[in-house]
N, C-alpha and C positions, 0 to 999 in steps of 0.2 A: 758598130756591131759590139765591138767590147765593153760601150759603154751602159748597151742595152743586158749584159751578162752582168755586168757588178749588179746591175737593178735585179735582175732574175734573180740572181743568187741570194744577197740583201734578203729579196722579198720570203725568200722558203728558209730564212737562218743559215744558210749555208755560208761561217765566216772563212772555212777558209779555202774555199773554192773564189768566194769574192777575193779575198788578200789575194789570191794566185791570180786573179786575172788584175785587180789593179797594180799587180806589178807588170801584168805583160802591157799592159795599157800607161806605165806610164815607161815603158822601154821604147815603143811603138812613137808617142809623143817624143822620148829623147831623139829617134829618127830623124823625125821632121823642127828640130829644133825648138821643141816649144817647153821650154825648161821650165819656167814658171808653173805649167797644168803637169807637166812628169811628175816635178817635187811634193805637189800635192796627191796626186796616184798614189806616190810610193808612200807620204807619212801617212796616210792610208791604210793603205796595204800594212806598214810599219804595225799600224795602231792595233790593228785587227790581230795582230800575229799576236804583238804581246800579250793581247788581251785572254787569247785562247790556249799561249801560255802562262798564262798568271791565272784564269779561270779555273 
């Protein structure tokens, strides 16, 4: 489900609706122990934020 939202959002430019879900999506992943797809979520999410601070 969340990973169907990054794509929604993604697709209408909405960056920082996506950063806000790829960080609950990769919280959600630290949950269930899968630290490798989290750390990717969040530099993600990371990337997104700066980007629309430095924008």
């Amino acid at each position: 489900m969340l990973h169907q939202a990054v794509a929604a959002f993604a697709e209408v430019g909405d960056r920082a609706n996506e950063a806000m879900t790829l960080h609950n999506l990769a919280l959600a992943l630290q949950r269930v122990q899968r630290w490798e797809e989290a750390n990717e979520a969040d530099a993600r999410a990371d990337a997104l934020l700066t980007g629309l601070r430095d924008g």
